[in-house]
C-alpha angles and dihedrals in degrees: 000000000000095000131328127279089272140122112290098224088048092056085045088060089051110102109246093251086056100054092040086055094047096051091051084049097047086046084055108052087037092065090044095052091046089046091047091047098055088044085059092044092055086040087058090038083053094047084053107064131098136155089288091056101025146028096268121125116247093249091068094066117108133259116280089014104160119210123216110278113257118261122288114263109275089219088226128121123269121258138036108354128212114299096015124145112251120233118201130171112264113254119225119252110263093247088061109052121098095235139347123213122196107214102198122188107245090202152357115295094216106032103015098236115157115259130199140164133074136284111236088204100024111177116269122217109173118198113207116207130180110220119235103276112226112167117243099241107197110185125206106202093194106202123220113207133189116224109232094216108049090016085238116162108231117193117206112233130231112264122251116303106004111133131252100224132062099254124070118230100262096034075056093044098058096040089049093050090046084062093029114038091018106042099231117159121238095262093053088052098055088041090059091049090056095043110039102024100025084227122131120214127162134247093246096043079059089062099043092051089056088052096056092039087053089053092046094042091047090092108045080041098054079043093054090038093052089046087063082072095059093051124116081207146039141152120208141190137137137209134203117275139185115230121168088352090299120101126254140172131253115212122191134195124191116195113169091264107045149357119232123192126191132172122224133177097241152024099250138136097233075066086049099051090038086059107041103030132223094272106144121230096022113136113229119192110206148126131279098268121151093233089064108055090089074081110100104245099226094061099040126088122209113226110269093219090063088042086059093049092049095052086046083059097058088044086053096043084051116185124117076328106069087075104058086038092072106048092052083057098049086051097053094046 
């Protein structure tokens, strides 16, 4: 500040120290307003997010928050609109289906005149049915023999490549999927078994049967896993998890081919590197997290969701920003 908003011919009276001393002063307490005002405006920017401009879940919205009111009715019909692309169920393939009828018109729906011949490109309506399931009980009746000279018990054995459980590979696999892939407890499980398949199963054989499809599952896994660092490609994120009463985190990485998860203990880069790989020039989309800026920038792109967000925020801070705010927004859309 060259001198305070003051006369000219009062400063002039003002010995040189002093005014040395008040400008230093003045210099002072200006840096400290303009240090106090931007730490106000961040305070009211901070007062002003919510789960539409930030990262923060929805439950943490306060009480009464009012989110913006849903679109105007177009006015249009609902359904498919003009110009949009169909979308029909995929027929089976004619060797695959279980019969095929010809339905023929016997005569002319206006005159009643007797029809014959045969359509080149006839209509096809295809009916799926389930058949009844009823589970394929093979039963193994071992013998147990005395010798009639020592008086020695012999058991027959099981032949080559019967189980020794009680459940067959594929009847495991898909109980194993419904807890699994599904998310079924273990009592629904064993309530669809009864009542789709009249079979009974315990809890803990559920649980049995998860642990031995997750050992034979490990090597294609740790194939599918090692194939994320060969992609051009791959999304990540991660959530947090509960494992052994503890929490964990899930990570997740999507390529166009497949979608691996793995659960770590922690929200670290050295997971995120283990996940995605070292491979150089593949695009990650991702967040901001601090565990993924070992990523090179050119070839990361932020989350467009929290891109949104943040442009929401500038529109909600308002200012010379808001502006720019929304049309960030429009472009992104």
């Amino acid at each position: 500040m060259s001198k305070p908003p003051i006369a000219e011919s009062l400063w002039k009276t003002v010995p040189p120290d002093a005014q040395a001393a008040i400008l230093a002063v003045l210099d002072s307490v200006t840096s400290r307003v303009v240090e106090l005002e931007q730490r106000i405006r961040d305070l009211e920017a901070r007062l002003k997010l919510n789960s539409t401009n930030s990262s923060k879940p929805p439950s943490s919205d306060p009480i009464g928050f009012k989110r913006k009111p849903p679109a105007r009715r177009s006015g249009r019909k609902r359904g498919g609109q003009p110009g949009h692309r169909r979308t029909e169920r995929r027929l089976v393939p004619p060797q695959d289906v279980r019969s095929i009828t010809e339905c023929r018109p016997a005569d002319c729906r206006r005159c009643g005149h007797a029809l014959v011949g045969e359509d080149p490109a006839p209509l096809v309506h295809q009916v799926a049915e389930l058949p009844r399931i009823e589970p394929l009980v093979d039963e193994y009746r071992l013998h147990r023999l005395a010798c009639p000279r020592c008086g020695v018990t012999t058991c027959g054995s099981l032949p080559v490549g019967v189980p020794r459980g009680c459940f067959g590979p594929y009847l495991q696999a898909v109980l194993a999927t419904l807890a699994g892939g599904y998310r079924l407890s273990k009592r629904q499980v064993q309530q669809v078994v009864g009542d789709l398949f009249g079979l009974s199963i315990a809890t803990g054989m559920v649980s049995k049967l998860e642990r031995q499809s997750a050992a034979v599952l490990e090597a294609p896994y740790n194939e599918v896993a090692l194939g994320v660092h060969d992609a051009p490609a791959a999304g990540i994120d991660d959530t947090s998890w509960r494992q052994d009463r503890r929490k964990a985190q899930l990570w997740v990485v999507v390529t166009a081919m497949t979608t691996v998860f793995t659960i770590a203990a922690k929200r670290s880069a050295a997971v995120a590197k283990a996940v995605l790989g070292s491979k150089p020039n593949q695009v990650v989309t991702s967040d901001r997290h601090s565990s993924l800026e070992w990523i090179d920038p050119v070839w990361r792109q932020v989350c467009w969701s929290h891109l949104n967000r943040d442009f929401q925020a500038m529109i909600d801070r308002g200012g010379p920003g808001e502006a720019t705010g929304r049309t960030l927004l429009r472009l992104s859309k």
